[in-house]
C-alpha positions as CSV (number, residue, x, y, z in Angstrom):
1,X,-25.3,-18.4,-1.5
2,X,-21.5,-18.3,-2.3
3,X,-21.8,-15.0,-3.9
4,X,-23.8,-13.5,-1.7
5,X,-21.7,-14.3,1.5
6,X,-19.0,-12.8,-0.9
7,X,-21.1,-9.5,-1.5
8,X,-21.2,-9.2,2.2
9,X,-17.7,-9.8,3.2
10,X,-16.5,-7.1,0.5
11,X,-19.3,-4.5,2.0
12,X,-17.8,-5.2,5.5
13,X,-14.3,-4.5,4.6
14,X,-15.2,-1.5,2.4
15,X,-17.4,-0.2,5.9
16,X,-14.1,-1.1,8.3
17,X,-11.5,0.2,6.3
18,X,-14.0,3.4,5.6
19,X,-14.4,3.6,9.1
20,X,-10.4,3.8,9.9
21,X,-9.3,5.9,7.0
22,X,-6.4,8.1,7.4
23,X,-6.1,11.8,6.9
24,X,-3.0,11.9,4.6
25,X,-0.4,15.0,4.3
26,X,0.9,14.9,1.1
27,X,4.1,16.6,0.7
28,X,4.9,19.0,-2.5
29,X,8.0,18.9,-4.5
30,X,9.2,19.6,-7.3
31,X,6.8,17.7,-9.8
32,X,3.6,18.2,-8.1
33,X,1.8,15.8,-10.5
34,X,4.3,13.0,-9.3
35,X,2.9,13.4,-5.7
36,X,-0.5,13.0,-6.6
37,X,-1.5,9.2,-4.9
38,X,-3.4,7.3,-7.3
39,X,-5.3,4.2,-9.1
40,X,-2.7,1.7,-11.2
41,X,-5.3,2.1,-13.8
42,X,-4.8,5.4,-14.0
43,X,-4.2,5.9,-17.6
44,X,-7.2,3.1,-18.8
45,X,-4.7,0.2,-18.7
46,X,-2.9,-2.5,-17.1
47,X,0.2,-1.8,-18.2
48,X,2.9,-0.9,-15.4
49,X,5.2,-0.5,-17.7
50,X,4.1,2.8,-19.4
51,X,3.4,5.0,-16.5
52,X,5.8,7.0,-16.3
53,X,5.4,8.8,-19.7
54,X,1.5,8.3,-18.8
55,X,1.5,10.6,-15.7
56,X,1.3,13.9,-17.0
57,X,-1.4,12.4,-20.1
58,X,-4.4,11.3,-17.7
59,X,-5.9,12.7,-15.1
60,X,-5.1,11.3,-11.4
61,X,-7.8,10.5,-9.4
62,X,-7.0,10.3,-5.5
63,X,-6.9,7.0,-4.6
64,X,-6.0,4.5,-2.1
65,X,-6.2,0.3,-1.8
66,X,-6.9,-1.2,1.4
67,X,-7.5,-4.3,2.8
68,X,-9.0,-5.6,6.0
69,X,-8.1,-9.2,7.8
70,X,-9.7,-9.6,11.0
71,X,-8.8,-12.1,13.9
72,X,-10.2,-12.7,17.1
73,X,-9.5,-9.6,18.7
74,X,-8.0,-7.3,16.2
75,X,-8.8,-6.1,12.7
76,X,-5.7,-5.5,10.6
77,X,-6.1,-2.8,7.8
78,X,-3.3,-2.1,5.1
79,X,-3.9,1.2,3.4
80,X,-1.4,1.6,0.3
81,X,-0.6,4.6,-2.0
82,X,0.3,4.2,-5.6
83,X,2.6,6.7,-7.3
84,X,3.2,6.5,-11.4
85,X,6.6,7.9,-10.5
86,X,9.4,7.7,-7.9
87,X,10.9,10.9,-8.7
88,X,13.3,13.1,-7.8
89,X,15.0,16.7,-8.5
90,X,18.3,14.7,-10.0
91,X,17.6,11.3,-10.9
92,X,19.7,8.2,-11.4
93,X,18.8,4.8,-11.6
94,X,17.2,2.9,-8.0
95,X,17.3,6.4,-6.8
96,X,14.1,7.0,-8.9
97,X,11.9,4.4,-10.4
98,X,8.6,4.1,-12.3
99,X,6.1,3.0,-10.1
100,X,5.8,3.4,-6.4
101,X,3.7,1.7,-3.9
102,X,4.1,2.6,-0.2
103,X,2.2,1.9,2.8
104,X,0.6,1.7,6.4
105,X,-1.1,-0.5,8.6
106,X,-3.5,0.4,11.3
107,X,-4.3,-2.5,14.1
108,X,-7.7,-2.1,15.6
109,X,-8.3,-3.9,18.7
110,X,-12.1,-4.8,19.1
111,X,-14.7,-3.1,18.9
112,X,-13.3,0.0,18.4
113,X,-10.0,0.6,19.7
114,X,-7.1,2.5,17.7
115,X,-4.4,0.0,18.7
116,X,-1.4,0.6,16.7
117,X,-0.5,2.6,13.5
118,X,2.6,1.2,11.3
119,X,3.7,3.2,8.6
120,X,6.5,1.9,5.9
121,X,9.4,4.1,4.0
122,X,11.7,2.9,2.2
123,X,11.6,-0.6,3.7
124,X,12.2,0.6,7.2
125,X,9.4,0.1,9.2
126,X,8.1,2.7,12.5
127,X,5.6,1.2,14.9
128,X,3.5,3.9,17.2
129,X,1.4,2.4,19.8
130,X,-1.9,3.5,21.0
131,X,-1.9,6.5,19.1
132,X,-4.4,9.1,19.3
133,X,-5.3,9.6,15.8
134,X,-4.7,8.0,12.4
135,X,-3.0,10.5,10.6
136,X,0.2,10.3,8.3
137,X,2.8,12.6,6.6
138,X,3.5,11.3,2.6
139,X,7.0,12.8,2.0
140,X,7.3,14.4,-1.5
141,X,9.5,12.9,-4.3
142,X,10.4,9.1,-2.6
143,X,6.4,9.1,-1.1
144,X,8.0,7.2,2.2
145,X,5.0,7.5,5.1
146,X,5.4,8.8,8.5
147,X,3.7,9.7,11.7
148,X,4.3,12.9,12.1
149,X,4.2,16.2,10.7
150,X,5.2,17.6,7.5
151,X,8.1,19.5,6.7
152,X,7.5,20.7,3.4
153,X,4.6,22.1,1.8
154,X,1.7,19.9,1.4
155,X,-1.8,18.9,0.2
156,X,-4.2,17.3,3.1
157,X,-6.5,14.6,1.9
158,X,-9.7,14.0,4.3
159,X,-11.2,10.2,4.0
160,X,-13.7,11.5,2.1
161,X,-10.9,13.1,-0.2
162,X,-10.2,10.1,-1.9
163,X,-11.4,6.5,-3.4
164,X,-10.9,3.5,-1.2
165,X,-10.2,0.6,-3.4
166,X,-9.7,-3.3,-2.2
167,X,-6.5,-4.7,-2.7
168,X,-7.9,-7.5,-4.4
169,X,-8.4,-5.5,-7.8
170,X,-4.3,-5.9,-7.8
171,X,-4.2,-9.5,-6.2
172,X,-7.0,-10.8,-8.4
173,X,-4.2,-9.8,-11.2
174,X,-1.3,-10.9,-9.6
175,X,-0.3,-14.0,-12.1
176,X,-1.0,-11.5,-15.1
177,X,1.7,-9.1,-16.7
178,X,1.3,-6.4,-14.0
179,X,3.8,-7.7,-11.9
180,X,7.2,-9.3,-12.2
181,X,9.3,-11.5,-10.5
182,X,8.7,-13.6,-7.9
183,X,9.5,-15.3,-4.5
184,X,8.7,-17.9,-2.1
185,X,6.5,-17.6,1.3
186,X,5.8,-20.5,3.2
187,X,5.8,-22.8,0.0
188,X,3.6,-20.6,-2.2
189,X,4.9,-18.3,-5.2
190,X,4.3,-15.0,-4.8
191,X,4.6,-12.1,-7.6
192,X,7.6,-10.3,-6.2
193,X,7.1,-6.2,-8.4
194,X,5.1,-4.2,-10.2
195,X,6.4,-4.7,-14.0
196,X,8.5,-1.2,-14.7
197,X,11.7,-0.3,-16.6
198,X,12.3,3.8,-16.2
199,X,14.8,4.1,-14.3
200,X,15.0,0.5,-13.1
201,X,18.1,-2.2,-14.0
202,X,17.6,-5.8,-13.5
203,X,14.5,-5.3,-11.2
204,X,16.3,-3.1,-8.4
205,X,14.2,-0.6,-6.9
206,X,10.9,-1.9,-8.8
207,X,8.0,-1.1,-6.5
208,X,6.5,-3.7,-4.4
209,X,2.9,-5.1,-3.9
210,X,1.7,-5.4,0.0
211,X,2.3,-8.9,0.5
212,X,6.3,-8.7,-1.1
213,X,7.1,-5.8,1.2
214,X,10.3,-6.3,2.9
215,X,10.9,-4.8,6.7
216,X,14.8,-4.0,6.9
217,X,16.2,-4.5,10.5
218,X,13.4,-6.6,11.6
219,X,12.3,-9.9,12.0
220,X,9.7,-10.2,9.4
221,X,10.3,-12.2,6.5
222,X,9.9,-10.7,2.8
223,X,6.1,-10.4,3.0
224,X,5.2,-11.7,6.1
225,X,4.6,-8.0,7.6
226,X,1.1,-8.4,5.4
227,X,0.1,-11.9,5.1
228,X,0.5,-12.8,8.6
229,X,0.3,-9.9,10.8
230,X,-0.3,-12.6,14.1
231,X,2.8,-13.7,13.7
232,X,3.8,-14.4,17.8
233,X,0.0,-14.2,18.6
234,X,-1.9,-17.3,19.9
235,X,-4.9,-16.2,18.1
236,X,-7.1,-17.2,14.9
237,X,-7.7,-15.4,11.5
238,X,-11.4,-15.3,11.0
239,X,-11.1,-13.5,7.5
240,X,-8.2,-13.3,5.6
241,X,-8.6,-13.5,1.7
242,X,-4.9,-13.7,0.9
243,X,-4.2,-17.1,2.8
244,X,-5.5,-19.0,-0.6
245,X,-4.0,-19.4,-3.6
């Protein structure tokens, strides 16, 4: 019975986050391949720590993790791109990194109401309410996310463009040699980055899972954005698969 409940609570997400998929506007720069959104097991491996060099040795399929927690009134889904490469035209260290792993969130308010579309750069968060549509802008080279159009040449991707893969093929691994580092929310020990080391000194810059992103100028603490998206609501989660350890 347990796995079956478990079968059916993965086909919902997969049919809510299907349901809310963005159309994405990928920018174009100068390394076309870097811009190319795609699995972490790109290149047939685990291993976070060769992707850079990988990136022009495998081919890129267009993907994209999500993943759904639902409340009483809302459903909260996280949609997150994957780059092998933070790149840029002149690159120094922190400026560019290997790995890179950016995001949005889109709050649904039940049954079917497009409620509020976040969308993360760089650690700064922007926060459109009601919007009409969900549809992004992916800048080129540093892969920060936007609402609004592009300004560079670019690639649109359709929902049925790309894969939709759950977030818990990454947080399923997260005690194994993907990730690095770590840090403390509400008394449990979090994997902090993806493991990396082009480009990347003493862990600065390293990219960031969903539930370690940090929100500069903002209230939310280092991960908190994710893992408790009612924060200030007087409201229950009635699925949330990251609350366990």
């Amino acid at each position: 019975m347990g796995l079956l409940l478990l079968f059916i609570q993965l086909c919902w997400a997969a049919s809510v986050a299907s349901r809310w998929a963005p159309v994405i506007h990928q920018e174009i720069g100068s390394e076309p391949r870097a811009d190319e959104f795609t699995r972490v097991d790109f290149d047939g491996d685990w291993n976070a720590k060769n992707n850079w060099e990988h990136l022009t040795k495998f081919p890129r399929p267009a993907s994209v993790y999500y993943a759904v927690i639902e409340s009483e009134h809302f459903y909260f889904i996280t949609y997150a791109l994957f780059f092998p490469r933070d790149y840029a035209s002149l690159c120094f260290w922190m400026h560019c990194h290997e790995n890179d792993f950016e995001g949005l969130r889109v709050t649904v308010k039940k049954p079917a109401t497009l409620w509020r579309l976040e969308t993360l750069a760089h650690n700064r968060l922007s926060v459109l309410e009601e919007p009409k549509k969900n549809e992004i802008m992916v800048e080129r080279e540093g892969h920060g996310i936007y609402a609004k159009p592009a300004s560079a040449p670019f690639k649109t991707y359709q929902p049925q463009d790309y894969e939709l893969i759950s977030l818990d093929e990454l947080w399923q691994r997260r005690k194994s040699d993907l990730f690095h580092g770590e840090f403390v929310y509400q008394g449990r020990t979090l994997p902090a980055n993806f493991s990396g080391d082009d480009w990347i000194i003493w862990g600065l810059a390293a990219a960031k899972p969903p539930w370690a992103w940090e929100m500069w100028g903002t209230d939310w603490e280092k991960g908190e954005w994710f893992l408790h998206p009612l924060k200030g609501v007087k409201e229950r989660y009635l699925h949330h698969p990251y609350l366990g350890d």
